[in-house]
C-alpha positions as CSV (number, residue, x, y, z in Angstrom):
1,X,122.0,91.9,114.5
2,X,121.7,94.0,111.5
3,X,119.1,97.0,113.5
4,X,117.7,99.1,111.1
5,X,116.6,102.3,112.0
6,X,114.1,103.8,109.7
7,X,112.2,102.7,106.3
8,X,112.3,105.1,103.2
9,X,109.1,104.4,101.4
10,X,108.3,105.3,97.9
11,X,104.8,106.3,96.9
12,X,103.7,105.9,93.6
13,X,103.5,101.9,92.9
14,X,104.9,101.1,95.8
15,X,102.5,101.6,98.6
16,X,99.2,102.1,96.5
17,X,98.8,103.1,92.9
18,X,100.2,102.5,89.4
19,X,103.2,103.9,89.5
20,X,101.6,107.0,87.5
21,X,100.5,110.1,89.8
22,X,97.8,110.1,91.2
23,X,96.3,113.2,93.0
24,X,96.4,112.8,97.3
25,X,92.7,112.3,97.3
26,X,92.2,109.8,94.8
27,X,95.6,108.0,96.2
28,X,94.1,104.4,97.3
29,X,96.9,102.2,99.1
30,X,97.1,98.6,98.0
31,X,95.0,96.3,100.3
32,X,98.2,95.5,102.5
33,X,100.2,98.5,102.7
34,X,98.7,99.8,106.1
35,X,99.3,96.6,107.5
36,X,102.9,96.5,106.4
37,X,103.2,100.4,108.1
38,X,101.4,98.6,111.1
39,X,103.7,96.3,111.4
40,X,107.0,98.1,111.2
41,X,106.0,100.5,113.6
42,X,104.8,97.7,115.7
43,X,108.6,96.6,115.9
44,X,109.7,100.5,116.2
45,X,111.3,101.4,112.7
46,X,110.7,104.5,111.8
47,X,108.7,105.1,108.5
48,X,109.6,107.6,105.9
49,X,107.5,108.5,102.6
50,X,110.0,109.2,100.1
51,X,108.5,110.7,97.0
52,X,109.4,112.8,93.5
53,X,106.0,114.4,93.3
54,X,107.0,117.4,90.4
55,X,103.1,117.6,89.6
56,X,103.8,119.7,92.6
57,X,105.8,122.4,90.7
58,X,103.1,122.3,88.1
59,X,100.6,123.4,90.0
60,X,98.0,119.7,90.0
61,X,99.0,119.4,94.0
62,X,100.4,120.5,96.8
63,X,103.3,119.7,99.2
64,X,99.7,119.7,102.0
65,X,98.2,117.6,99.6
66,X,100.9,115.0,100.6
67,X,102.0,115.8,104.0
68,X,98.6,115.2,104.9
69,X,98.3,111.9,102.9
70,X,101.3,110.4,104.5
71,X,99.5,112.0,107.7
72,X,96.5,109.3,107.1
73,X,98.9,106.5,106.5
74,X,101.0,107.1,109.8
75,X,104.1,108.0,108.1
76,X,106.4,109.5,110.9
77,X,107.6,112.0,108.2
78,X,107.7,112.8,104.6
79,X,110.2,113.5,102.0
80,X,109.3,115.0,98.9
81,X,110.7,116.2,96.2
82,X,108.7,118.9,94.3
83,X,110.8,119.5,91.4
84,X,111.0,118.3,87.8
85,X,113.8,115.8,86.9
86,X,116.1,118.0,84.4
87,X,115.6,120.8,87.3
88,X,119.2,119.9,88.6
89,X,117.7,119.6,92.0
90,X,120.1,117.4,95.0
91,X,116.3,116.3,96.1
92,X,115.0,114.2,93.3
93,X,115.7,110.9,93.2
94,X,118.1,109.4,92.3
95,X,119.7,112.2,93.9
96,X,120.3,111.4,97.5
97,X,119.3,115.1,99.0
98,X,115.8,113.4,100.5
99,X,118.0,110.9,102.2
100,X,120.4,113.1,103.6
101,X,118.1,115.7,104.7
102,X,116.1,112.9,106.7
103,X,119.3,112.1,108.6
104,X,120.6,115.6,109.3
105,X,116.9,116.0,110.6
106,X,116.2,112.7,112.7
107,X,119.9,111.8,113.3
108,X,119.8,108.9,111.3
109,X,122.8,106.1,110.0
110,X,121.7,106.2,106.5
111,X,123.7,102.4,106.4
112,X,121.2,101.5,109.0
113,X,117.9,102.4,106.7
114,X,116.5,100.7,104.0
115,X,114.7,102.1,100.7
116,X,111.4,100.6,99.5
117,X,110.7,101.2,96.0
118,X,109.4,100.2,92.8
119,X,111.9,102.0,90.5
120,X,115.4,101.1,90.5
121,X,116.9,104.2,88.6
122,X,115.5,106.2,90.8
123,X,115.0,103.9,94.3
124,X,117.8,101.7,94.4
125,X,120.1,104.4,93.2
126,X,119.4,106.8,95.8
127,X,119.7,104.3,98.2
128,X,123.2,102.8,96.9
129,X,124.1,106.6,96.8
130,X,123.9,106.6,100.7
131,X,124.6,103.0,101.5
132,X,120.9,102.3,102.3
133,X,119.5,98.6,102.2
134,X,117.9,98.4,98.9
135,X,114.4,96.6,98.3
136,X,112.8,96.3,94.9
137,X,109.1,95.9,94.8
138,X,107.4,94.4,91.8
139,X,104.4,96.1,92.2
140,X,104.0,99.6,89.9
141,X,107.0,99.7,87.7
142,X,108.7,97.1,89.4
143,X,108.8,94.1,86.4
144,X,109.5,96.7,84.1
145,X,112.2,98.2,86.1
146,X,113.4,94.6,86.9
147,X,113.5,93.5,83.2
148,X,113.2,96.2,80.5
149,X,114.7,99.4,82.1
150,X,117.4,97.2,83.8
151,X,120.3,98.6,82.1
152,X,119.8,102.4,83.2
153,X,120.9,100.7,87.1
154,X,122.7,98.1,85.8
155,X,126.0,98.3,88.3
156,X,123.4,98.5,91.4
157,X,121.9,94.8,92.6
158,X,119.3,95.2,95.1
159,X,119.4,93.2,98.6
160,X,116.3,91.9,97.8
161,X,112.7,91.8,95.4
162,X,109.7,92.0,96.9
163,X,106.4,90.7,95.4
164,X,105.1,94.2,97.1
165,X,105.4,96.6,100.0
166,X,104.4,93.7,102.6
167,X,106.5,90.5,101.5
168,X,109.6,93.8,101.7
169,X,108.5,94.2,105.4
170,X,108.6,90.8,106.4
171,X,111.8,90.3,104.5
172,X,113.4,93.3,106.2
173,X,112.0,91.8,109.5
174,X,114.3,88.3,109.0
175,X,117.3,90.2,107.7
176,X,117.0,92.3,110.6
177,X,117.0,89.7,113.1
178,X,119.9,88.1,111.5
């Protein structure tokens, strides 16, 4: 049995959205993402949001702003990075620091997690860095990511693609119980 012990789940395309920021309060999840949440904390998998957010270090939101979004999608915790991506920052993905600051802080096997996202040079490689199952969504940048930006994660194949955040769940579900 492959157990996995917590879900990493990107924001921004993956769980509502364009894939473009969106401020907390306007944020609207896609019509299944709750009920993918639902459901993996139905079979007790932890859920994490895992997020680059650096509209947050210019000042258009705030790390509250987001904590208390993931709050209202009963996310056990949230990771977010706040920085811009030439920063030089551990935290932004695909920089593993999120990852490995959820495990110091929950305990976790980071080779018994999974990342959800829509990005895979960002996404997949943050979760290759760590061992993490990977899950490409084709929601947000997903296609694009898939197709015309595959070359900037070329040597990374994810473990699966997901039509979006729900057919990931249920895929995670069977691989689990394999």
């Amino acid at each position: 049995m492959n157990r996995i012990e917590a879900v990493f789940i990107d924001r921004d395309g993956t769980v509502g959205g364009t894939g473009h920021f969106i401020h907390p309060r306007e944020f609207i999840p896609y019509s299944y993402s709750r009920d993918a949440l639902s459901i993996l904390k139905q079979e007790g998998i932890k859920r994490y949001a895992l997020t680059n957010q650096h509209r947050i270090s210019r000042g258009e939101a705030t790390l509250e702003d987001f904590y208390e979004e993931f709050k209202q999608f009963d996310f056990d915790d949230a990771f977010i990075c706040p920085h811009s991506s030439k920063s030089g920052c551990q935290c932004h993905k695909p920089e593993p620091g999120m990852l490995l600051e959820a495990a110091e802080k929950h305990n976790l096997d980071l080779t018994k997690t999974c990342v959800i996202g829509d990005v895979g040079s960002t996404d997949m490689l943050a979760a290759h860095a760590v061992g993490a199952l990977k899950i490409l969504v084709l929601t947000g940048w997903g296609r694009d990511s898939l197709h015309e930006y595959r070359h900037t994660w070329e040597y990374v194949e994810p473990d699966y693609i997901a039509e979006n955040l729900l057919d990931a769940v249920h895929w995670l579900l069977q691989y689990q119980s394999l």
